[in-house]
N, C-alpha and C positions, 0 to 999 in steps of 0.2 A: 504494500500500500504506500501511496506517494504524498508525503506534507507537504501541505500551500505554503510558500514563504513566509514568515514574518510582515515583510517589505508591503507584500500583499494585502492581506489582514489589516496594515495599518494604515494604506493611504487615504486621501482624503480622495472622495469622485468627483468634485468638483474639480481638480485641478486636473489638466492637462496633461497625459501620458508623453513625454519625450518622443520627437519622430511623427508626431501621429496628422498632421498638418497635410489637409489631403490637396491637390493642384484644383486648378479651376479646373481645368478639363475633367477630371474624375468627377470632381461635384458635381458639375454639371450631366454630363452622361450618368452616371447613378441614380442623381433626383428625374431625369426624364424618365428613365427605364422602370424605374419604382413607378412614379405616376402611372406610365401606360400599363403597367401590370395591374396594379391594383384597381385603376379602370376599367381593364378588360375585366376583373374579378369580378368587378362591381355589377359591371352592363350582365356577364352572364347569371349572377346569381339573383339579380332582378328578374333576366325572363324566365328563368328555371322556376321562379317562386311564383309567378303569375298563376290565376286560376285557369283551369282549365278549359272552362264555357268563358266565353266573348269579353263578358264585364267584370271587372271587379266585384260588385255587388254578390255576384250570386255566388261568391266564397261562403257566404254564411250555408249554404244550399247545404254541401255535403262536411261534414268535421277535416275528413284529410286536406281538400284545399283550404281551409283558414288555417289549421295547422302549419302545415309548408308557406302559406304567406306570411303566418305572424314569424317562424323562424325564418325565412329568406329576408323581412321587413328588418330583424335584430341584426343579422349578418351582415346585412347591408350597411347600418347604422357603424357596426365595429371597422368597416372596411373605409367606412368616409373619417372615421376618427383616424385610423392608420394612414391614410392618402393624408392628412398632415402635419403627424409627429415622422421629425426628419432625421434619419440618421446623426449620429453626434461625434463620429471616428471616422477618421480612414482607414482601418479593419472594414464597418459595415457599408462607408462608400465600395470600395472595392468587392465586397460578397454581393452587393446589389449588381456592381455591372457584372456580374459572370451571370449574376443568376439572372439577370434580366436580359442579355446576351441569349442563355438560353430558353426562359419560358415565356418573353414576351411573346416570338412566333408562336408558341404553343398555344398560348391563350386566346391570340387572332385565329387561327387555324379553330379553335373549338369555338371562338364565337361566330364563328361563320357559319360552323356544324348547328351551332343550338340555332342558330337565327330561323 
């Protein structure tokens, strides 16, 4: 089994990790990649949650479509809070653009599918 530092344990999280100063460029490509992902989350798990008959309204009809609107409506709600708390490192800049690199296509490619 492996102990956390000391060094660790005692820093303060406000202050600034040594190094971690991310370029414009990363910042910039990171927060775009992030956005479009988390909007592609957003657009599909809006129509995925939509009811099944025409209107809105007629959710109340059956229990499973208000169920799936009211959790797709929460999820939703979680995914616009996330679309604006912004990474605070360049560690999480940098994980964004790989993973945004890879799942932004994936995301447009399934919103095309759910469309």
């Amino acid at each position: 089994m492996t102990l956390m530092p000391v060094e660790w344990a005692r820093r303060d999280p406000d202050t600034a990790v040594p190094g971690s100063d991310a370029s414009r460029g990363l910042l910039i490509a990171s927060v775009v990649l992030r956005a479009l992902f988390i909007a592609c989350l957003l657009v599909i798990t809006l129509r995925v949650s939509m009811p099944q008959n025409e209107t809105v309204w007629t959710a109340y009809d059956t229990p499973g479509d208000l169920v799936r609107m009211a959790l797709g409506l929460t999820v939703c709600a979680w995914l616009v809070v996330q679309l604006f708390r912004a990474p605070n490192d360049a560690q999480h800049h940098r994980t964004w653009v790989y993973l945004g690199l890879a799942a932004v296509p994936f995301t447009i490619i399934c919103l095309i599918a759910v469309w």
